[in-house]
FITI-637082 format. One line per 4 residues: number of its first residue (from 1); their letters; for each residue x, y, z of N, C-alpha, C. Coordinates in nm, 3 decimals, always signed. Layout:
REM residues N
NUM	a	X:Y:Z:X:Y:Z:X:Y:Z ~ ...
***
This chain:
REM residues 148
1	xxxx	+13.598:+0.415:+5.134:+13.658:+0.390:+5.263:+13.579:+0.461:+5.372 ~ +13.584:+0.395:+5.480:+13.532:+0.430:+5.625:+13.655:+0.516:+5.728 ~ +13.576:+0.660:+5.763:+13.662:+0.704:+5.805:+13.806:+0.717:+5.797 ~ +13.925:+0.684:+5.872:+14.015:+0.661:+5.792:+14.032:+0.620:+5.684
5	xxxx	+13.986:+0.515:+5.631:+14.001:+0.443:+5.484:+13.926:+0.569:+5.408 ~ +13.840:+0.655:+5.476:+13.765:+0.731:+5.379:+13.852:+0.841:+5.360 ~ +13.945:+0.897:+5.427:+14.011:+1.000:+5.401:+14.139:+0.901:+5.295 ~ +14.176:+0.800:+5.323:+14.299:+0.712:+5.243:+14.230:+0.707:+5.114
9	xxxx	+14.107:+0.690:+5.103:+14.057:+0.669:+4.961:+14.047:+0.806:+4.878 ~ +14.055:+0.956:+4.912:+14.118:+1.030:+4.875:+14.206:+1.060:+4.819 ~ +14.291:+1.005:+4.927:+14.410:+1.018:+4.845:+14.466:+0.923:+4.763 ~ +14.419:+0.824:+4.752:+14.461:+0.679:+4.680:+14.411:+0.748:+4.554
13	xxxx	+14.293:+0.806:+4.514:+14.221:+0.853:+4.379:+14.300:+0.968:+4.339 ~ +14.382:+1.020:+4.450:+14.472:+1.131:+4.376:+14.581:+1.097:+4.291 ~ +14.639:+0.983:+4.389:+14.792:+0.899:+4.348:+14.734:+0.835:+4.209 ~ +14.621:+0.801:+4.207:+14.616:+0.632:+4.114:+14.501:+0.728:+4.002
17	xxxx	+14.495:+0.704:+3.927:+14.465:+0.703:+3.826:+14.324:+0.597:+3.744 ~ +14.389:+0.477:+3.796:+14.318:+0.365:+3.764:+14.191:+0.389:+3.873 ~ +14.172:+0.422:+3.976:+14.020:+0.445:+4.039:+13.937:+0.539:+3.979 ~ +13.799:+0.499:+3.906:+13.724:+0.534:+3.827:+13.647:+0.653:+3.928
21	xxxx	+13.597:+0.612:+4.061:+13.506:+0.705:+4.148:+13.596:+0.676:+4.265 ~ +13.548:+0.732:+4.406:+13.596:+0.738:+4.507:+13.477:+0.765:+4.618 ~ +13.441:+0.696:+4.699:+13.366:+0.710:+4.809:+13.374:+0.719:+4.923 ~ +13.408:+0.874:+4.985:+13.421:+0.876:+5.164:+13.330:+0.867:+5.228
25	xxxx	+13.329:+0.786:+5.293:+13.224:+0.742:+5.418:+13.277:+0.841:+5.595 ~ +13.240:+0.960:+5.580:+13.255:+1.007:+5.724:+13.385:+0.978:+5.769 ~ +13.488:+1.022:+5.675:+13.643:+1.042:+5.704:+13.690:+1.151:+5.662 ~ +13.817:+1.207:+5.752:+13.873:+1.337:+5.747:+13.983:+1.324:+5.623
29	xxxx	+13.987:+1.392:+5.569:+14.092:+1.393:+5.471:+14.212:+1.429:+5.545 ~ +14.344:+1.371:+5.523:+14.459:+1.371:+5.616:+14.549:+1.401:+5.529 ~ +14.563:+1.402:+5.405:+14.681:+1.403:+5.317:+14.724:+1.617:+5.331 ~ +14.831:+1.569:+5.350:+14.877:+1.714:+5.400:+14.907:+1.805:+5.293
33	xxxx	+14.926:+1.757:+5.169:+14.958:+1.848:+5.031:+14.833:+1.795:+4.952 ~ +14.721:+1.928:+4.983:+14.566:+1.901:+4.931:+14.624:+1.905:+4.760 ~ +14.586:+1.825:+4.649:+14.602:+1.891:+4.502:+14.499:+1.838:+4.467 ~ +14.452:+1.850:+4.316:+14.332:+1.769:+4.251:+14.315:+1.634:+4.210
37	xxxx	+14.227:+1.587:+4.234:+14.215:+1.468:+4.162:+14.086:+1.468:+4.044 ~ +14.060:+1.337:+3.958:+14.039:+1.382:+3.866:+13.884:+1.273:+3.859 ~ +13.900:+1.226:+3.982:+13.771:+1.122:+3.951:+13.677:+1.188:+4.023 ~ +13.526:+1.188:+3.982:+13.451:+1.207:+4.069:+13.410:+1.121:+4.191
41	xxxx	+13.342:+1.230:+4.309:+13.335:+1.158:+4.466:+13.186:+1.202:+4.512 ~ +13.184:+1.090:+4.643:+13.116:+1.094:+4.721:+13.181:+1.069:+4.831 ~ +13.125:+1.177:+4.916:+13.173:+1.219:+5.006:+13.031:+1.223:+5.147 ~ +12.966:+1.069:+5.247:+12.884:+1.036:+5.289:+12.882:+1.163:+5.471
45	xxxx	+12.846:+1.213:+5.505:+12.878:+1.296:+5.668:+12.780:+1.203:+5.757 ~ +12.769:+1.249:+5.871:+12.692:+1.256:+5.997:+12.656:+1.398:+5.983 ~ +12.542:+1.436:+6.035:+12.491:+1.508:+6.097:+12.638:+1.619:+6.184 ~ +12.661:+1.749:+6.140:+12.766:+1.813:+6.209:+12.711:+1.924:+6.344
49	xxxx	+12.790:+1.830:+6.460:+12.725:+1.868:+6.604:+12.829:+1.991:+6.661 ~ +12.811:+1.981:+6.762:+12.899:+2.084:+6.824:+13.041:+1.985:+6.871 ~ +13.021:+1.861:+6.881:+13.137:+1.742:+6.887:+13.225:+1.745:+6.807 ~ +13.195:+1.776:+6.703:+13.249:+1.741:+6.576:+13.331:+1.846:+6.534
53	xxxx	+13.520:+1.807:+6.499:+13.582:+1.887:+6.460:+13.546:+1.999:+6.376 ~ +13.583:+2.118:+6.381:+13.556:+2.238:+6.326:+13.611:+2.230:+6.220 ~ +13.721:+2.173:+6.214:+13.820:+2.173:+6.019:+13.748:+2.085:+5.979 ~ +13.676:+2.005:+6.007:+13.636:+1.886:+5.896:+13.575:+1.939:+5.810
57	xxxx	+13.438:+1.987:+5.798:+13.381:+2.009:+5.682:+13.448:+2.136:+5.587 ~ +13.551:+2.204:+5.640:+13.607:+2.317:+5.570:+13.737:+2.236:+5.475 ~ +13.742:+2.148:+5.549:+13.881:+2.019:+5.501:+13.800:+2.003:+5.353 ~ +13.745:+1.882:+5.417:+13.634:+1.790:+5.331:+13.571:+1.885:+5.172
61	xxxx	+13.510:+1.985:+5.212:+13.485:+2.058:+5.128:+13.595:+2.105:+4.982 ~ +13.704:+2.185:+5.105:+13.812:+2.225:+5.016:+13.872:+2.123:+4.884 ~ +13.838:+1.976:+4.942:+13.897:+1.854:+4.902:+13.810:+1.852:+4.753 ~ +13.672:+1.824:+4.804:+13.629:+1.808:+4.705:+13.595:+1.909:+4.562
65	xxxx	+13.603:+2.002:+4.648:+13.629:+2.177:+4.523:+13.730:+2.124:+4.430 ~ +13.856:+2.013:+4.483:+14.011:+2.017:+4.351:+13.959:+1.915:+4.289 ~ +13.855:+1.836:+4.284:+13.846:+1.733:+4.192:+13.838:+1.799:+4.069 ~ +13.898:+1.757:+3.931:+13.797:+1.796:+3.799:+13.699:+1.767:+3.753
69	xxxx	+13.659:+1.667:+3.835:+13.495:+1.579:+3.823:+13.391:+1.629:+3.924 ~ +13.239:+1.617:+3.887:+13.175:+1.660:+3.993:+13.162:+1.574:+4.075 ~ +13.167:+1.619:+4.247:+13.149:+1.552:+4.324:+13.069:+1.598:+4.437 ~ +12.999:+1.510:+4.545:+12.911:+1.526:+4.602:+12.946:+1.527:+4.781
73	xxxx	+12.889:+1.565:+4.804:+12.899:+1.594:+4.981:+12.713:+1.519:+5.014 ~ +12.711:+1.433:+5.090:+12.567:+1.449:+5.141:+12.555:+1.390:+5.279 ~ +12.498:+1.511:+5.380:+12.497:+1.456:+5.474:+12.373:+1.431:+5.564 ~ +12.370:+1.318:+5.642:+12.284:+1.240:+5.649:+12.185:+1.290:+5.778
77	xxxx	+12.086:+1.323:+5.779:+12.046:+1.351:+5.928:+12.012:+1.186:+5.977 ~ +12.082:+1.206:+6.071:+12.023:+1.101:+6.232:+12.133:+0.996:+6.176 ~ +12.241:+1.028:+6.070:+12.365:+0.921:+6.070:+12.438:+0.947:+6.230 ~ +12.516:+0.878:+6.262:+12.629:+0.901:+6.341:+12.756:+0.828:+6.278
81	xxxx	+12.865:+0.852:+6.340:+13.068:+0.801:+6.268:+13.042:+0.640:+6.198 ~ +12.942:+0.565:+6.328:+12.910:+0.395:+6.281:+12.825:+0.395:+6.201 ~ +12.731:+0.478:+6.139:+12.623:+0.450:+6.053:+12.684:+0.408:+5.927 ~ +12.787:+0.432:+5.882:+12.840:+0.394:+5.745:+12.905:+0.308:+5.750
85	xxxx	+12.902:+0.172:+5.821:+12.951:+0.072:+5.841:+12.797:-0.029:+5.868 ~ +12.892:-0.184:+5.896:+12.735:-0.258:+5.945:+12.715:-0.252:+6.137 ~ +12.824:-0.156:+6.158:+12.777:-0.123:+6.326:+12.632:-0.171:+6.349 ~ +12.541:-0.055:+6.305:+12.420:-0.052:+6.372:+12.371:-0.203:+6.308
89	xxxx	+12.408:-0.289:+6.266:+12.322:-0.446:+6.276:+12.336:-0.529:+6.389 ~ +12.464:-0.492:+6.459:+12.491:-0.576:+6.533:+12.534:-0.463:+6.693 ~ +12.540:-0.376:+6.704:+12.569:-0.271:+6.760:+12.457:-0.237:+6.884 ~ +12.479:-0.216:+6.967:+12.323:-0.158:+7.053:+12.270:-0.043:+7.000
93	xxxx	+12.193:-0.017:+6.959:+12.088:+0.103:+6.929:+12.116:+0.213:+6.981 ~ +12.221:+0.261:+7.022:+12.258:+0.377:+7.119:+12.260:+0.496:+7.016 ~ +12.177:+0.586:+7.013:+12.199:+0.705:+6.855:+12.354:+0.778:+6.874 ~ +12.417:+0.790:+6.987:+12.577:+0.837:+7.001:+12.660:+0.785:+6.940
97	xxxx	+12.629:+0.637:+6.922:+12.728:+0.565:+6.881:+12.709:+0.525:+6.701 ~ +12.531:+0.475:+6.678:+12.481:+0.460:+6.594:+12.400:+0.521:+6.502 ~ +12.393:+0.639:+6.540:+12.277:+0.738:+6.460:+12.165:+0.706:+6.549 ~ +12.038:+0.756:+6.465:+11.877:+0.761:+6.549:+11.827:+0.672:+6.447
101	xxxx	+11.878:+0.662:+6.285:+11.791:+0.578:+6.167:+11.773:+0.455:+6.205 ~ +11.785:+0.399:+6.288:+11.789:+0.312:+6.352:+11.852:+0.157:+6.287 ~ +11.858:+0.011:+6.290:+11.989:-0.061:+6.299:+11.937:-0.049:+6.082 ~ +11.824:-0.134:+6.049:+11.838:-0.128:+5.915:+11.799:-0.028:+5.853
105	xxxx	+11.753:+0.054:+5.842:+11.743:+0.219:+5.755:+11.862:+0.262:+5.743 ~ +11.950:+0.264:+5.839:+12.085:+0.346:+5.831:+12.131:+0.289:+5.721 ~ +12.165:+0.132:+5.727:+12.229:+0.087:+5.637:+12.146:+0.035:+5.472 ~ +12.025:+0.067:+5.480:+11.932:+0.121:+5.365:+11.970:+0.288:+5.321
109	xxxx	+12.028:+0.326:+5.414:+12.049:+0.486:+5.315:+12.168:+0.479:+5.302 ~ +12.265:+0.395:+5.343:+12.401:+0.447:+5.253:+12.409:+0.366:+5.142 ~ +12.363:+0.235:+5.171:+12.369:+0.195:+4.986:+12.347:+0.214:+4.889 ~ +12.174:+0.278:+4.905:+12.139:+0.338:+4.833:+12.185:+0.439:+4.797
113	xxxx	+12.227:+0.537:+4.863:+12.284:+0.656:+4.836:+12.446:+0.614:+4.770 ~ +12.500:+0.515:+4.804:+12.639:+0.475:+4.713:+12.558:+0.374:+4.596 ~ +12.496:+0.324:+4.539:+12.403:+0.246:+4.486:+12.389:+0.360:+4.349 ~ +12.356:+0.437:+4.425:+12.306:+0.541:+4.321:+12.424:+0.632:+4.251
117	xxxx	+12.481:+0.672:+4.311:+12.665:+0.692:+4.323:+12.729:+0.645:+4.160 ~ +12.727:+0.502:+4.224:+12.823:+0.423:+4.140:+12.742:+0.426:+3.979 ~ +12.588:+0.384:+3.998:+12.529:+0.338:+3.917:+12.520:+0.445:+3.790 ~ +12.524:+0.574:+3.851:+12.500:+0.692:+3.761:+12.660:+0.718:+3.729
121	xxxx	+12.796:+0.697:+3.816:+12.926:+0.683:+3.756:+13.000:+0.603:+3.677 ~ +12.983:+0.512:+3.699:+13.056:+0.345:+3.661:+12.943:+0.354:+3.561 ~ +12.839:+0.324:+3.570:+12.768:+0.233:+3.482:+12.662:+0.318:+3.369 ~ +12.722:+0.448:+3.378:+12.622:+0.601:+3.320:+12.509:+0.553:+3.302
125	xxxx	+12.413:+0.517:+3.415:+12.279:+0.490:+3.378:+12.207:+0.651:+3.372 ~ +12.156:+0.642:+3.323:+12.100:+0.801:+3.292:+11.993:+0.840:+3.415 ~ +11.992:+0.933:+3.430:+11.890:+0.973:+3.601:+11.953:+1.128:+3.638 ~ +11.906:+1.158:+3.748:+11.905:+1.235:+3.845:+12.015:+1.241:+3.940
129	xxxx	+12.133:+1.248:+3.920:+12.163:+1.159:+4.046:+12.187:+1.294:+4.168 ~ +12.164:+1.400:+4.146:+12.162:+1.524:+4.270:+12.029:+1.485:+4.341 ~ +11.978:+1.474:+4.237:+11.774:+1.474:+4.287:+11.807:+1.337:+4.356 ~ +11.839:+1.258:+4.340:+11.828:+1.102:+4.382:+11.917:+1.119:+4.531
133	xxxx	+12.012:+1.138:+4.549:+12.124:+1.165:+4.666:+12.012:+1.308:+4.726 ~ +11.960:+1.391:+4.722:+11.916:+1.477:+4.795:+11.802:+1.411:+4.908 ~ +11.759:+1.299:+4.790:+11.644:+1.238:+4.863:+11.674:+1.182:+5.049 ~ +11.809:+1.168:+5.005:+11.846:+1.091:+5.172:+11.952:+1.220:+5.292
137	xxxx	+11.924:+1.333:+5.228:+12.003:+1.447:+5.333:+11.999:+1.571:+5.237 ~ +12.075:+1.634:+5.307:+12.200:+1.844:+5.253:+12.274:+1.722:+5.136 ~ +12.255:+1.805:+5.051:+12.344:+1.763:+4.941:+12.400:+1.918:+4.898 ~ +12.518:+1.891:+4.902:+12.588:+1.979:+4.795:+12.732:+1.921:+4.710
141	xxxx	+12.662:+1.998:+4.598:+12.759:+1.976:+4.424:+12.828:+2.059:+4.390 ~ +13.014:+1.976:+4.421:+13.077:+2.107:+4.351:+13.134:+2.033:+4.212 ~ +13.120:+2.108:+4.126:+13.120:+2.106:+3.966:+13.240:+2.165:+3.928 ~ +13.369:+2.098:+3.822:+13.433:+2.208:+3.787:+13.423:+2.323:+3.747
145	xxxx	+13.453:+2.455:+3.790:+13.449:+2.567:+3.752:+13.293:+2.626:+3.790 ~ +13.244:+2.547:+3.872:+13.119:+2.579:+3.908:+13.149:+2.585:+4.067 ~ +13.203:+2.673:+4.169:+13.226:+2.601:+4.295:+13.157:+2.648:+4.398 ~ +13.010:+2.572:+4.431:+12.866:+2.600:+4.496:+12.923:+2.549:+4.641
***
């Protein structure tokens, strides 16, 4: 989920069971009784400015520390809030609104970077997948009982 949907898809993976992974796209987590969930995540940012709420990444973080699965934080330099959508295809080029990666790179690094996500979750293709997700930003991995 995107933004909102990205913080709803949080919590949908907490409630449900049946969601194998979970992918936030540059959404605040909103669910007010933080507990664990059990699937692993990705968790996509913007670039964090001086704009940008101060709880979010302490939110976001905390969130992903309760999973029992490892999950990932990676955030993107020169994304902006629309980069994780198809904004920048059709969008004016404005980097405030759209990032700086400009209209197709942006949307070449989040697929890939969810591409790679899924492929190493869903489908255990064997790889890298820290090394692979580092390639496109700050990555950080929190691991159960490991909390980096």
């Amino acid at each position: 989920g995107h933004s909102l949907g990205g913080g709803a898809a949080l919590q949908a993976a907490r409630q449900d069971r049946r969601f194998d992974a979970v992918i936030n796209l540059d959404g605040y987590p909103r669910d007010p009784d933080l507990r664990p969930f059990h699937q692993p995540a990705l968790a996509l940012t913007q670039a964090i400015g001086p704009e940008t709420d101060a709880r979010y990444i302490p939110r976001l973080t905390k969130v992903l520390k309760l999973s029992t699965a490892t999950s990932y934080r990676l955030t993107i330099p020169g994304a902006a809030h629309l980069t994780f959508m198809d904004g920048p295809l059709y969008l004016p080029p404005v980097p405030s609104i759209v990032g700086s990666l400009g209209r197709t790179e942006s949307v070449h690094v989040v697929a890939a970077a969810t591409l790679a996500f899924l492929d190493t979750t869903l489908r255990h293709k064997p790889g890298d997948l820290a090394g692979a997700l580092s390639a496109y930003g700050d990555l950080s991995v929190y691991r159960p009982g490991n909390r980096r």
